[in-house]
Each structure stands twice: as structure tokens, then as C-alpha cells.
C-alpha positions as CSV (number, residue, x, y, z in Angstrom):
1,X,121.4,123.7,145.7
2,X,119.4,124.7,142.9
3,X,115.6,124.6,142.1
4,X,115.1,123.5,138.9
5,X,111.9,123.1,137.0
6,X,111.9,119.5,135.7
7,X,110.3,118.8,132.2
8,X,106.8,116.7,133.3
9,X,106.0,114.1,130.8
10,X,102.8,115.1,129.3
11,X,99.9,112.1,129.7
12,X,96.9,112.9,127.5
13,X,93.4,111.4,129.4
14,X,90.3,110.4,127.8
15,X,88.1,112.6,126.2
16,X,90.7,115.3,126.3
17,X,92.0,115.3,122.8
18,X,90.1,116.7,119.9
19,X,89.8,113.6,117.3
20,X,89.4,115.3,113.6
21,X,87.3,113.0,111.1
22,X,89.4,113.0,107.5
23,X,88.6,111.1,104.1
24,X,90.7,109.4,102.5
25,X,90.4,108.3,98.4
26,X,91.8,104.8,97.7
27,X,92.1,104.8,94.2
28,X,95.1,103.1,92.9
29,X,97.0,102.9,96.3
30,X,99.1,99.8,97.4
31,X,96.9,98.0,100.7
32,X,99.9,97.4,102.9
33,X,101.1,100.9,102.7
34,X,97.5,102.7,103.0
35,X,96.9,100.2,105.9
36,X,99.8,101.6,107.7
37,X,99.1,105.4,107.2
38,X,95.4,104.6,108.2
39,X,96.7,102.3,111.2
40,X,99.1,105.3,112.4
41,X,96.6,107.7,112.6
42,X,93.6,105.7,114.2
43,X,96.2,104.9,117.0
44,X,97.5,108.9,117.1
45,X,101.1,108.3,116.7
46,X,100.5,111.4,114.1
47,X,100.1,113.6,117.0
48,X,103.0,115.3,119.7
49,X,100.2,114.5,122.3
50,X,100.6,110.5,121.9
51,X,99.6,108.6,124.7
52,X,99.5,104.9,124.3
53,X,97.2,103.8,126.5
54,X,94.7,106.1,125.7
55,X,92.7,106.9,122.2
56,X,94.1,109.7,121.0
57,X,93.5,108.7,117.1
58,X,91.1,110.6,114.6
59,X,88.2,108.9,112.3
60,X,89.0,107.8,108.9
61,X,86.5,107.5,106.0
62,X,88.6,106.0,103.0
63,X,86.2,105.6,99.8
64,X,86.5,103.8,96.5
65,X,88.2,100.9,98.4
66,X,87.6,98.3,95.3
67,X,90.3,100.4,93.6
68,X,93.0,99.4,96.0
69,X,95.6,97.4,94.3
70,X,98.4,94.8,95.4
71,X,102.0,94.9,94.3
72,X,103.7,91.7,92.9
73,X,101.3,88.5,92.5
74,X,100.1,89.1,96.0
75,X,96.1,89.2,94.0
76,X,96.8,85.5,93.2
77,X,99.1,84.5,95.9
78,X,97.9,85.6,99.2
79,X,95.6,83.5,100.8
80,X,93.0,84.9,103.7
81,X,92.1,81.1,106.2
82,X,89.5,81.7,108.8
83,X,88.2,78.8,110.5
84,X,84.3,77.6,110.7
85,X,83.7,75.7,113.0
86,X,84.0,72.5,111.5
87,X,87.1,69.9,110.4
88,X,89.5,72.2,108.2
89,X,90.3,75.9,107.2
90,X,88.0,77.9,104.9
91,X,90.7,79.7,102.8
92,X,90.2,82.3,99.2
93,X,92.7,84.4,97.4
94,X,93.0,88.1,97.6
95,X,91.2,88.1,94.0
96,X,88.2,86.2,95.1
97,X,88.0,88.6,98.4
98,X,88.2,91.9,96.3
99,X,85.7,90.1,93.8
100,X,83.1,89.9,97.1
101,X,84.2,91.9,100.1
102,X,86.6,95.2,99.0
103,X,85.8,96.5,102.6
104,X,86.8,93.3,104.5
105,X,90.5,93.3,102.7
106,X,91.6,96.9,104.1
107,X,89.5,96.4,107.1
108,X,91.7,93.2,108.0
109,X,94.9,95.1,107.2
110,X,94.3,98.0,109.6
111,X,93.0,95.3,112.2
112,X,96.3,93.4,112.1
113,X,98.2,96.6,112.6
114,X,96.8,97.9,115.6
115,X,97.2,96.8,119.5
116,X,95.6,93.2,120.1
117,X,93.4,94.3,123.1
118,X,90.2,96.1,123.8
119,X,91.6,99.9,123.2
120,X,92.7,98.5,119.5
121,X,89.2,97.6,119.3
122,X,88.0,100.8,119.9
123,X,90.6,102.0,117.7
124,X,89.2,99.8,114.5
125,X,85.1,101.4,115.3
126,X,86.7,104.6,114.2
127,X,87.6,103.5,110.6
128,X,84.5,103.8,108.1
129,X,85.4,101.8,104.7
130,X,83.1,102.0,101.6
131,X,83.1,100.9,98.3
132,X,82.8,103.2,95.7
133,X,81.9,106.6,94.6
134,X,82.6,110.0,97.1
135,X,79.1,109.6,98.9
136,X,79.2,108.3,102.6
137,X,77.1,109.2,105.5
138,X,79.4,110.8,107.6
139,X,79.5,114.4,105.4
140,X,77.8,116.1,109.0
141,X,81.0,115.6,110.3
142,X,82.4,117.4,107.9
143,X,85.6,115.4,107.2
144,X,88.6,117.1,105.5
145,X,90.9,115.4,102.7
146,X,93.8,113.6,103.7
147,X,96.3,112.2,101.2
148,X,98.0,108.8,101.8
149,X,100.3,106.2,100.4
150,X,101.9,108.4,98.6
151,X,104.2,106.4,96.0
């Protein structure tokens, strides 16, 4: 009989894994496919060292986030519902929410793509969404470029 080393799965555990901060520009970049590049990498499936029950996922600033755009009629034919409260749905298109909430559109995309329980909770606090322009408040972090939703 011969000793053989066995391959050990490796697990990563909390607070073991380095999580880098990057920036992302979303100028002129389709939502569904940014959302799933962002999604990937707040979960950590970009990384060998994947682990799914734990948080192995970097932080994402993505700027200029009015500039997204939609492929097809989705601007006029995609309907966000939420309920109030009271009798009936609430419901806008994807024009009137990127007329008053840019943020709330990719924010929602992410959301829907990542596990439905409390670590994909944790996983969403790590994405930072703003508007316009290159300034956010994260630049002590020092977060490097990253290039996504590439046609």
C-alpha cells in the first residue's frame, strides 16, 4: 500500500482574503452585462480562492452611472413594480427611473444577481454607485481601474 498525498480542497475563511477596491467607468455600457461583471466580482468568482459561503469579493466604485444605456426598447418597455403598502402596484419605465434614480437601476441589477440571503447582503454594501463625473469619496482607498462590459 502506498501513501499518497491527497489534494485538500482549499476553503478560504473570513477575513482571510485581501478584497482590492477597483473603479469602474459606465459610460456607454449595456446594464445587464455591466451588472453581471460587477455581480461576479462582488461575489469573488474572479478569484482561484472562491469560496461560496464566505465573502471573498472586492469593492466596486462604478461612476457616471446616468450614461448606462439599454439595448432594444428595453428604456420604454421595462417596467420596475414595487409595492406601497396600499391596494395595487406602483410601477415606472426604465426611462422615468434613469430620469430620477441612475443609481437605483444598476443597483437593482447587481441586487437580483447575487445570493438571496444575508451574505448577498453583505455582498451588495460593497458596491458604491454614483452619478456623474470621476470624483467619489473613496480615492483613500486608492481604487485601481477595471474595464468591463466590453462589447
Amino acid at each position: 500500500m502506498s501513501t499518497q498525498k491527497l489534494n485538500k480542497t482549499y476553503m478560504a475563511k473570513t477575513g482571510e482574503v485581501e478584497q482590492n477596491w477597483w473603479v469602474v467607468d459606465a459610460t456607454d455600457k449595456v446594464v445587464g452585462r455591466l451588472a453581471g461583471d460587477i455581480a461576479m466580482i462582488l461575489m469573488g468568482k474572479h478569484r482561484p480562492t472562491y469560496t461560496p459561503h464566505v465573502d471573498t469579493g472586492d469593492y466596486i466604485v462604478v461612476t457616471n452611472v446616468d450614461k448606462v444605456v439599454f439595448t432594444g426598447k428595453k428604456l420604454d418597455q421595462k417596467r420596475y413594480t414595487w409595492y406601497t403598502g396600499w391596494p395595487g402596484l406602483r410601477s415606472e419605465t426604465a426611462r422615468e427611473r434613469m430620469a430620477t434614480k441612475p443609481e437605483q437601476v444598476l443597483t437593482e441589477a447587481v441586487r437580483r444577481m447575487l445570493p438571496k440571503n444575508k451574505l448577498g447582503v453583505k455582498m451588495l454594501a460593497k458596491l458604491k454607485v454614483y452619478k456623474s463625473g470621476q470624483t467619489h469619496p473613496h480615492q483613500a482607498q486608492s481604487p485601481q481601474p477595471l474595464e468591463l462590459a466590453k462589447k
